[in-house]
Wavefront OBJ file of the C-alpha trace (Angstrom):
o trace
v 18.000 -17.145 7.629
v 16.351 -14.795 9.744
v 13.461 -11.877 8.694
v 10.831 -9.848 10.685
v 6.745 -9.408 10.225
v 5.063 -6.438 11.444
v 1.580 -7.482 12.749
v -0.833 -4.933 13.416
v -4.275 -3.543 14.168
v -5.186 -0.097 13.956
v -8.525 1.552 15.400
v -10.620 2.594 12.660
v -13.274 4.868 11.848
v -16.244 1.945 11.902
v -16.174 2.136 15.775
v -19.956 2.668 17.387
v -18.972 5.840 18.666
v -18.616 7.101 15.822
v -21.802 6.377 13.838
v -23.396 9.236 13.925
v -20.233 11.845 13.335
v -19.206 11.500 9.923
v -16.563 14.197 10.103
v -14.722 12.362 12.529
v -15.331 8.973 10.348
v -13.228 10.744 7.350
v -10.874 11.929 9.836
v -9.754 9.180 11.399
v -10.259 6.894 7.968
v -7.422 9.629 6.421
v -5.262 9.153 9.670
v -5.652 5.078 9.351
v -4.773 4.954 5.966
v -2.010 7.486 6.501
v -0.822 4.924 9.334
v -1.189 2.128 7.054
v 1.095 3.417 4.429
v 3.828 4.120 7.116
v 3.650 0.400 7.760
v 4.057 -0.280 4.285
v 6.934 1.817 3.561
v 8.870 -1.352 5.800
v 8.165 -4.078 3.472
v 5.516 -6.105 1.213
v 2.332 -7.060 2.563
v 1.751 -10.594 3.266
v -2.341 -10.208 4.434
v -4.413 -7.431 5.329
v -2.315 -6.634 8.811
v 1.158 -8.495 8.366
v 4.225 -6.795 6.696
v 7.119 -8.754 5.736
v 10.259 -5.975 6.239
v 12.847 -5.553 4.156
v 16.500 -6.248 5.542
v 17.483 -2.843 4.582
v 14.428 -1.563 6.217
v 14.857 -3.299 9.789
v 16.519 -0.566 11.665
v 13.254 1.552 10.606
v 10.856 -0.493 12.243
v 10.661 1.219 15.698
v 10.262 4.590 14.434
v 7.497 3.578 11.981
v 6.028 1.948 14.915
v 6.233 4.894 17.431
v 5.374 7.089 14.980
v 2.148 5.610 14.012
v 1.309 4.989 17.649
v 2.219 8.966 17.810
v 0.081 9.678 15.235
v -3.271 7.471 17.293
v -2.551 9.260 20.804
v -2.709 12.823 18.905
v -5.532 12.249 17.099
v -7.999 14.197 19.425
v -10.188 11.280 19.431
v -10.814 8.746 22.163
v -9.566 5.361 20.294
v -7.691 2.213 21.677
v -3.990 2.503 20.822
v -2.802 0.527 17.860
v -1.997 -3.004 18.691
v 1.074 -3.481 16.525
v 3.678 -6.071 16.807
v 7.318 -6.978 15.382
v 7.947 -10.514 14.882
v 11.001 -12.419 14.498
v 11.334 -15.099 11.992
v 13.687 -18.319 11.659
v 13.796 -20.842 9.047
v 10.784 -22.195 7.118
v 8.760 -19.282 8.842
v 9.867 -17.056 6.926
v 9.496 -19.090 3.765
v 5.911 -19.409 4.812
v 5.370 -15.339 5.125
v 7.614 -15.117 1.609
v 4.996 -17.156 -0.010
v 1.799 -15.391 1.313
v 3.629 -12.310 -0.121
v 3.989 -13.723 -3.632
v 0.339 -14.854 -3.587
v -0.980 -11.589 -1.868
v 1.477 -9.497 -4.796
v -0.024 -11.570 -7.594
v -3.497 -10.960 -6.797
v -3.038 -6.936 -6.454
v -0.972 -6.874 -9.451
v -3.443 -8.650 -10.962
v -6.325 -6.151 -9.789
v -3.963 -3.462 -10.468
v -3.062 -4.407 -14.216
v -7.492 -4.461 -14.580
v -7.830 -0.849 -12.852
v -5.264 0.532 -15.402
v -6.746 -1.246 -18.479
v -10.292 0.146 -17.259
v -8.322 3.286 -17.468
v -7.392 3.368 -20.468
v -10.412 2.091 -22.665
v -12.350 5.521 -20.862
v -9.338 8.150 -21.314
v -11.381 9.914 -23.976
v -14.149 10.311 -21.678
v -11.697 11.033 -18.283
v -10.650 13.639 -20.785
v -13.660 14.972 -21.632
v -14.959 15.243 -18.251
v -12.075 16.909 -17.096
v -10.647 14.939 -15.056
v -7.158 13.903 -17.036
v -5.021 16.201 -14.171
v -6.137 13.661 -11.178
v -5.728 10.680 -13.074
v -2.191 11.627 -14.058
v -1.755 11.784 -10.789
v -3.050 8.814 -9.216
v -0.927 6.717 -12.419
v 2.399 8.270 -10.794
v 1.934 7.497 -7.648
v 0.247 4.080 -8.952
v 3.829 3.824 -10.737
v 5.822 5.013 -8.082
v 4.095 2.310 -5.476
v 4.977 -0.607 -7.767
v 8.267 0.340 -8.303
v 8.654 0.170 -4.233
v 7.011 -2.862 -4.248
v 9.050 -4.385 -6.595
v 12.418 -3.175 -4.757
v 11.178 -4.267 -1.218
v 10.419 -7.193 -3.117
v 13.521 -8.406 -4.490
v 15.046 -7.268 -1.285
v 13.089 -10.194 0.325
v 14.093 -12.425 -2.583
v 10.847 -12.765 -4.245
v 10.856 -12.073 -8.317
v 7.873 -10.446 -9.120
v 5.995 -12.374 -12.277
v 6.761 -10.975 -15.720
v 2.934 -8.787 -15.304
v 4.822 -6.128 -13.484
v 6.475 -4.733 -16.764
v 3.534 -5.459 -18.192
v 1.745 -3.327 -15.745
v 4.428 -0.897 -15.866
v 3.843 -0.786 -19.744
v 0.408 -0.489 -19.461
v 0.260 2.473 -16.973
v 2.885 4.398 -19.003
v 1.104 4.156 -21.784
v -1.875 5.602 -20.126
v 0.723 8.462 -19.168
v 1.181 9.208 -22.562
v -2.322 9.365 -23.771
v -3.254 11.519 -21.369
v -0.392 13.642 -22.323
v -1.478 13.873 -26.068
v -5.106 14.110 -24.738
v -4.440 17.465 -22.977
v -1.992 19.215 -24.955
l 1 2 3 4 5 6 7 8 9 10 11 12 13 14 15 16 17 18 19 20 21 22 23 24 25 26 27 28 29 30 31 32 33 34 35 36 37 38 39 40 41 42 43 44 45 46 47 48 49 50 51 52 53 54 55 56 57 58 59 60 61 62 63 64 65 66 67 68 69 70 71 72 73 74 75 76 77 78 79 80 81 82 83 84 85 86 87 88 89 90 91 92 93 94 95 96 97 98 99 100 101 102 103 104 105 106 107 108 109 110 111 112 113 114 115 116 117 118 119 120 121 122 123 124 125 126 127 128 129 130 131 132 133 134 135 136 137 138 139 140 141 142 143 144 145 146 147 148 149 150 151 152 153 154 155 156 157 158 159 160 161 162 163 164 165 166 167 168 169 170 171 172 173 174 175 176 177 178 179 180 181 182 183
C-alpha cells in the first residue's frame, strides 16, 4: 500500500518585519490562509502542516504546490519561499499518518459540532442583530467543507464517527431556522 503526505511551512504574517505594518499583516494572513486551503483541497489534515492526499487527488499535487509557491513569489512582499514537501509513504507509515488523521478529524468535528450548537442557542439574537445573511453563509461553506472532508476521507479509507451526520443534522437545522427567522 502506498500514499503521499504533503509537509509544509508557509511564511506568515507574524514575521518581525512586519510588526509595525498591519496592512501588510492582513494581507499576507488572507494570502496564507488562501495557500492553506489549496493544500487542503489534496487531502485530510493529519497536524497543523501535514496533508494526507487522496489517491484521486495525487496527480494534483504539483500544481497545488507550484501554485501556492506562485502565489508567495507574487505577493509583493519580501518573504522566504514556502518550504513545502511531498512525501512518499509505504506500509505501516501510512497507517501511522491514517491514524493522526482520524484523531486530528475527531477533535475538529468535535469543535465543529460545539461552534454550531453555540450557533444555534443565539439565532434569535444573530437575527436580531442582523447578522442571519453571514451566518448562512459561513453554515454552507461549514457544510460544504465537511462534506469534502468526509469524501477525501473515505477515499483514504477512514470512516468518519457517526458525529458527522450528527453535525450535518445539526448545521442544517441551523439552516432552517435562519430561514424561518428571516422570512
Amino acid at each position: 500500500m502506498f500514499g503521499k503526505v504533503v509537509v509544509y511551512d508557509l511564511p506568515s504574517e507574524n514575521m518581525v518585519m512586519f510588526k509595525e505594518n498591519l496592512e501588510a499583516q492582513r494581507k499576507i494572513k488572507n494570502m496564507r490562509i488562501r495557500c492553506i486551503r489549496l493544500l487542503h483541497s489534496l487531502g485530510v489534515q493529519c497536524t497543523e502542516s501535514v496533508i494526507l492526499v487522496s489517491p484521486e487527488r495525487y496527480d494534483m499535487v504539483d500544481s497545488v504546490v507550484n501554485n501556492v509557491i506562485s502565489v508567495y513569489e507574487s505577493s509583493g512582499f519580501q518573504l522566504p519561499r514556502p518550504l513545502i514537501r511531498v512525501i512518499d509513504l509505504h506500509g505501516f507509515q501510512l497507517d501511522a499518518f491514517r491514524e493522526l488523521a482520524i484523531r486530528n478529524i475527531v477533535r475538529r468535528l468535535d469543535y465543529t459540532i460545539e461552534l454550531v450548537s453555540d450557533i444555534i442557542t443565539r439565532l434569535e439574537e444573530l437575527i436580531r442583530e442582523g447578522r442571519a445573511g453571514r451566518v448562512t453563509t459561513n453554515l454552507r461553506r461549514l457544510k460544504r467543507e465537511w462534506m469534502t472532508i468526509r469524501e477525501l476521507a473515505e477515499s483514504l479509507g477512514i470512516t468518519l464517527p457517526r458525529d458527522y451526520s450528527y453535525l450535518i443534522e445539526l448545521i442544517d437545522e441551523a439552516l432552517e431556522e435562519l430561514r424561518r427567522g428571516q422570512a
